[in-house]
N, C-alpha and C positions, 0 to 999 in steps of 0.2 A: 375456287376449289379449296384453295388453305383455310378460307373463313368455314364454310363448313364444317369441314375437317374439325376445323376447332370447336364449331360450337358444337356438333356431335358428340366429342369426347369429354365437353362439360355437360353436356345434358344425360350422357351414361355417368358422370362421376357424382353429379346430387342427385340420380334415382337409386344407383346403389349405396348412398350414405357417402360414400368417401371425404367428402368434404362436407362432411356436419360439424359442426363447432364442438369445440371442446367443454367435457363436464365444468371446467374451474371457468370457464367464460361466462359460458349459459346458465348456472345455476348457483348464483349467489344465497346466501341465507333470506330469509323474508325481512327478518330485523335488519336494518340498515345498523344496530348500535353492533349486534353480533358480527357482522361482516366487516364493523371497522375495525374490530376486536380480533378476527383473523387474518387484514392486513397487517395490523399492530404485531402481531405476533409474524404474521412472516415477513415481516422487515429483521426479527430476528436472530430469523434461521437463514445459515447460507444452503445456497443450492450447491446441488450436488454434480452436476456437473461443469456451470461455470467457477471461475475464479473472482471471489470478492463480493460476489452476488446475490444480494437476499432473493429467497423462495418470490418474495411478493415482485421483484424487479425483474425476475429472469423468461424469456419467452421461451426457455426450454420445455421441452412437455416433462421431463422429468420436474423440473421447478412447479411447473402447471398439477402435476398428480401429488405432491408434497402438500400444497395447498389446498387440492382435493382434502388430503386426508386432513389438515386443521381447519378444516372445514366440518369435516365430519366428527372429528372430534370437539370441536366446539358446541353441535349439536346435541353431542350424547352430553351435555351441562359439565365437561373435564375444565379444570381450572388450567389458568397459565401453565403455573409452574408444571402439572402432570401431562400436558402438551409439548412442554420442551422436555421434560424428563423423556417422553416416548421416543423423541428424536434424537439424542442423549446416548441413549440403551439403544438404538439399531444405525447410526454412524457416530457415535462418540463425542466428544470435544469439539472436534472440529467445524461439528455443523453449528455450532454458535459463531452469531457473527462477533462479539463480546464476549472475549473469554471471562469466568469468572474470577473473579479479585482472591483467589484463596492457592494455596503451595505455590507451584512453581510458577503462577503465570502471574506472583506479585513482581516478579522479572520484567514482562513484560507494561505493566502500569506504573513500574517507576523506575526501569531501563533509561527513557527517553529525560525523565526529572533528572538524572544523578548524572548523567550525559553533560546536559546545560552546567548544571553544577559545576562540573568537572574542568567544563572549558572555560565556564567564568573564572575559575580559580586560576588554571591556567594563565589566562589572559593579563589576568591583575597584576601575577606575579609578571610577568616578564615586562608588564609596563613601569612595575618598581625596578623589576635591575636597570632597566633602560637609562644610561646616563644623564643628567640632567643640561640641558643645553647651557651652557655657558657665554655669554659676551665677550669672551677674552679676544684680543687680536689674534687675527691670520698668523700662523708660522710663517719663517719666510723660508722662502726655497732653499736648500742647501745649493752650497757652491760647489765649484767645480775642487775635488782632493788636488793637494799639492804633491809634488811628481814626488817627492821621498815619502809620502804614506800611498807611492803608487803599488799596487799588485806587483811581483814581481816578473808574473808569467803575460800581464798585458804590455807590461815592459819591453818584455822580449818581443812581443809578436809587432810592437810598436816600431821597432829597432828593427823587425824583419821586414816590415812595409816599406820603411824609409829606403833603403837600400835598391 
């Protein structure tokens, strides 16, 4: 009865379309060189819903409709650059997966250089102050004070035990 059931409610869902494959699956460009040119490009734009994630990696359908549209815009003959400017001007910065090397985000591209920098210098220096090991002999243990350079007050408590 459950088989049924089942296959019923998939044979109402592919006569009604429900599970038709999606535009960015089904419908690559013709040119194989064009389509490697829109994965190229959506490796780097991030999606908009995951975190970290290029448009070309993500099995969001929003990622999936992003690609749609550099799809389409690859078609209408728009270059690179006027393909990420479009994505650029409708969610900003962020949707590069690279940010661009220019104002504030030279922070970011030489942040992590001046970092290493910073703790090799570190490092070097404290390995100069670090004493140089020496062969000299062992000290020897001090000995036991003799009782007139003794404290006066372990004297006393000395003198209270005995008792």
């Amino acid at each position: 009865m459950t088989s049924a059931l089942l296959s019923l409610a998939l044979a109402a869902g592919l006569v009604t379309g429900q599970f038709a494959p999606q535009k960015g699956g089904s419908d690559p460009l013709a040119d194989p060189a064009l389509e490697q040119r829109v994965q190229k490009l959506g490796k780097l734009l991030r999606c908009a819903v995951c975190q970290g994630v290029s448009i070309a990696d993500s099995p969001a359908s929003m990622a999936r409709a992003q690609l749609d549209t550099v799809r389409e815009l690859v078609a209408e003959g728009k270059s690179d650059q006027q393909i990420i400017d479009y994505f650029v001007e409708r969610y900003g910065e962020w949707v590069l997966l690279e940010p661009p090397k220019s104002g504030f985000n030279w922070l970011v591209w030489l942040g992590p250089i001046a970092l290493i920098v910073g703790g090799a210098l570190v490092i070097s220096r404290q390995i100069k102050r670090a004493p140089a090991p020496t062969s000299a002999p062992p000290a020897a243990t001090p000995s036991a004070p003799t009782p007139d350079a003794e404290d006066p007050y372990l004297k006393a408590v000395r003198q209270e035990l005995e008792r």
